[in-house]
N, C-alpha and C positions, 0 to 999 in steps of 0.2 A: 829750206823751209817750204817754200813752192814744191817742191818734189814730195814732200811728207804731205802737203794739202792736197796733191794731187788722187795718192796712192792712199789717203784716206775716204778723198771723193769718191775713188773708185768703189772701194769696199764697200762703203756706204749705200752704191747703185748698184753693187752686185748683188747685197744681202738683198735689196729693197725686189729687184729684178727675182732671182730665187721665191722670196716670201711671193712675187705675183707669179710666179710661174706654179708654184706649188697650189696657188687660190684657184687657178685656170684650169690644173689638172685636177684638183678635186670638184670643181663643177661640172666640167666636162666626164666624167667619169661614166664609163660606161654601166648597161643594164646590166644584169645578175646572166642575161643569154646572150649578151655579147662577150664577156667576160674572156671564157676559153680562147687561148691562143689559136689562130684559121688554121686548120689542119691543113697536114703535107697535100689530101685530097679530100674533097668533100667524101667519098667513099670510102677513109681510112678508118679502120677500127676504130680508135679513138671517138669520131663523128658520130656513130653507130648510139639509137636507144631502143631497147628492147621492145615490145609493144605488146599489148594483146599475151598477156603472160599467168593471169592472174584465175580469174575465172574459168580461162581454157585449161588449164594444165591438170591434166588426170591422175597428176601424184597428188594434188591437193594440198599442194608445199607451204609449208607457215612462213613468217616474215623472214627468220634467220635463214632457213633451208632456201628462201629464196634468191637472198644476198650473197649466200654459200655460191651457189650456182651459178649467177652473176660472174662473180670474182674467179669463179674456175674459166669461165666463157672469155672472160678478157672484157665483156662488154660494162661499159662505167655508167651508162647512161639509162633512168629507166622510166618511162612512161606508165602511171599508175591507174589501172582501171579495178572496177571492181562492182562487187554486187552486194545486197542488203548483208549476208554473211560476213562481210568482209569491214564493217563498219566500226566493232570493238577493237579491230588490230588495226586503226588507222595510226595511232601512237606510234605499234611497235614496230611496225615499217618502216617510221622513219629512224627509230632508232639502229635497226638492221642495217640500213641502209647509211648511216654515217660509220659504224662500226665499221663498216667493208668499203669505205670511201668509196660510195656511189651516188651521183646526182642524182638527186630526187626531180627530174626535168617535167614533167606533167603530171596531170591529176584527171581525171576523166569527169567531166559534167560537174554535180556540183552536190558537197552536202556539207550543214552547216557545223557538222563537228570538226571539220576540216582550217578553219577561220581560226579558232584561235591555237591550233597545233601550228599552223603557217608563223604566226607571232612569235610562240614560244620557243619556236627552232629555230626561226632566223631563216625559214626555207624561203625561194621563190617559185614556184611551178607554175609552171604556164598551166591556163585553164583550157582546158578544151571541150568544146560542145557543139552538138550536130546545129549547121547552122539550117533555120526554122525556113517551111515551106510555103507560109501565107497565103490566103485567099482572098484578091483585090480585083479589083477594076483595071488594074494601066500595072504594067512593070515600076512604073515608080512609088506606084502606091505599093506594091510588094515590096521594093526593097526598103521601104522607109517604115512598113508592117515588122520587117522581118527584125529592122534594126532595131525596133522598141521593143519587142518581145524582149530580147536578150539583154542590152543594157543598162536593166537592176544589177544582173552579176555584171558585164564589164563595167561598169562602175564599182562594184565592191573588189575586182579585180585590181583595177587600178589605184584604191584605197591600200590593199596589200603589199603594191610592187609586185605584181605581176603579169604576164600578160594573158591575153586572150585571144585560143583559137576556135576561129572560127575551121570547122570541121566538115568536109564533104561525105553524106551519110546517106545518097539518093535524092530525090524527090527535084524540084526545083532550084531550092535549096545546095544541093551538092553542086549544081552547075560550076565550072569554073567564074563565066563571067559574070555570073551570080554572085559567088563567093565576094569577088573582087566589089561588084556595085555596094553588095552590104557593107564592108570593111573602111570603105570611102566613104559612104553615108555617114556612120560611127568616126571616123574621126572628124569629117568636118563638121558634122552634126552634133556631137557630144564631147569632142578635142580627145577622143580617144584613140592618141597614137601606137598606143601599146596593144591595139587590136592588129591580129593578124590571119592569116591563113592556116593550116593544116589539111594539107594535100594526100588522100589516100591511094596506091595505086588500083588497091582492091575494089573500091569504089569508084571508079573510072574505067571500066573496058568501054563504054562508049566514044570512049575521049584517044584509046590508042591512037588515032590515025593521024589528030589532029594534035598531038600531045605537044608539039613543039609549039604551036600556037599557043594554048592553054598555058603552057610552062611563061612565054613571055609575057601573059598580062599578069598574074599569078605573083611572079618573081620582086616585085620590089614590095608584096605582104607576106612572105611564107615565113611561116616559123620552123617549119618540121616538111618534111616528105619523105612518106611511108610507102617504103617499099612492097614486091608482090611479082609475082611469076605471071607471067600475062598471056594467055589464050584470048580469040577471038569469043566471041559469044558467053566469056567469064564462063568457060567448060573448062572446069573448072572453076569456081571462084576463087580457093585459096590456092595457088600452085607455088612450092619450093621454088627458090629462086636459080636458075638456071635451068627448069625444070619448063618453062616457059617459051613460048613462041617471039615476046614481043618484048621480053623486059631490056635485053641486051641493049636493043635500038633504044627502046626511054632510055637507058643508063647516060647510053652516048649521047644524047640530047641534053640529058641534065650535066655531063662535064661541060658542051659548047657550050651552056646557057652564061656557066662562069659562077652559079647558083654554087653557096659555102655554105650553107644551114648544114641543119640536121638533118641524117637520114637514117630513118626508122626502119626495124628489121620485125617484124613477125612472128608470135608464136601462134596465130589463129586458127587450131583446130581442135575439135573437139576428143578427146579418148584418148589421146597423146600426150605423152611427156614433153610437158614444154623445152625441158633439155635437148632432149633428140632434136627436135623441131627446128630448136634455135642453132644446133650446129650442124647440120643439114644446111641450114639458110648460109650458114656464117661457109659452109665449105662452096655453096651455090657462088655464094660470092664471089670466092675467089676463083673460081672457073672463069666466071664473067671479066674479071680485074684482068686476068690475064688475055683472056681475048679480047680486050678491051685494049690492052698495051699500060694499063695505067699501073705503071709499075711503083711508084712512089704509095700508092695507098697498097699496095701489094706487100710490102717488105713492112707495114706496121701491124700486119697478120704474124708476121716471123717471129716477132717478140713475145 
């Protein structure tokens, strides 16, 4: 009898153990961007979101033709920008884009027919917006400028379940230590941890040299880092990836960083088919992957 009391206790504290274990992991649950299993390399296809695809692209591709294309590329992941044209097909985007099982992973700046499309799909997209250049007295008055500007939307952001990047787009503004002062303000100032970075390469050849700096104050807010072919003096400004002086050295910097975000591939040019563009970039890539030695994110091109 002792023995059946025992081996009922137990039961009893293992259902009870279970039912808390199961309570633990649904609070602990992670965000909609942490989700994805850590790729083999941060540079594995897989990690990969298109960017810069919409506006630029000279075929002038509708939602579906643009998901088509996608799904031919291999690439899952896509960052959505767009222009006043582009505002009646924000629906069918997203439908496009579930059709072709592709994340819907960003939204460019902000428009309000976008709010309740975010509801009715169940989407999460990170926001992203050029973070603002303010004109103050003291740096501190700038970045506490900068972070009231923006935090109507990171507030409606995080109302969504979404996050918010802050976006380097020039100006002061784009600084990386900038970036970072704003993103701190916003959370300890408005408990907005769901604010984060977005790092563009293209927007940074002043920052080549010092990139590994930049990369380490940067790295514990990035949501995203958006790749780009890199020449001194941005002579170029967009340059295909391998096609560049200086991208190879950033690459290698962002494996030692240990940095597992997202990283973002490029259609930005004008008169060009974003297809060519993006497999162009996708084959830069693998030039780089292989000089690189990073053979693990090499063999998820193969597939």
């Amino acid at each position: 009898m002792k023995y059946a009391r025992s081996q009922t206790t137990v039961s009893v504290l293992s259902a009870s153990m279970m039912s808390s274990l199961f309570l633990l992991s649904m609070i602990a649950c992670p965000t909609a961007a942490d989700e994805a299993k850590e790729p083999a390399s941060v540079f594995a296809k897989d990690n990969l979101v298109a960017w810069c695809i919409v506006p630029f692209d000279a075929s002038k591709r509708s939602p579906e033709a643009r998901a088509e294309m996608l799904q031919r590329l291999g690439i899952k992941k896509v960052a959505y920008d767009w222009r006043q044209e582009h505002v009646p097909t924000f629906e069918e985007e997203i439908l496009a884009y579930k059709r072709h099982g592709l994340d819907y992973f960003a939204f460019w700046s902000w428009h309000p027919a976008m709010a309740p499309l975010i509801e009715k799909y169940g989407i999460r997209p990170q926001i992203w917006m050029t973070a603002p250049s303010p004109k103050a007295e003291t740096g501190e008055a700038m970045v506490e400028a900068a972070g009231k500007a923006v935090l109507p939307l990171v507030e409606q952001a995080g109302k969504m379940g979404c996050r918010f990047g802050l976006y380097n787009h020039g100006g002061w503004g784009g600084e990386p230590k900038n970036l970072v002062a704003v993103c701190q303000w916003l959370r300890q100032n408005a408990k907005a941890d769901h604010v984060g970075i977005v790092y563009n390469f293209h927007h940074g050849h002043e920052h080549i040299q010092d990139f590994a700096e930049c990369l380490a104050a940067m790295k514990p807010y990035l949501l995203c880092l958006n790749l780009n072919g890199m020449n001194d003096g941005a002579d170029p400004k967009i340059v295909r990836l391998g096609k560049g002086e200086h991208e190879k050295a950033m690459m290698r910097t962002i494996l030692e960083s240990g940095y597992r975000g997202p990283i973002g591939i490029l259609g930005h040019t004008s008169g060009e088919d974003i297809e060519l563009v993006l497999r162009e970039n996708l084959e830069g890539m693998q030039r780089l992957l292989l000089e690189l030695g990073d053979t693990a994110a090499l063999q998820s091109y193969a597939k």
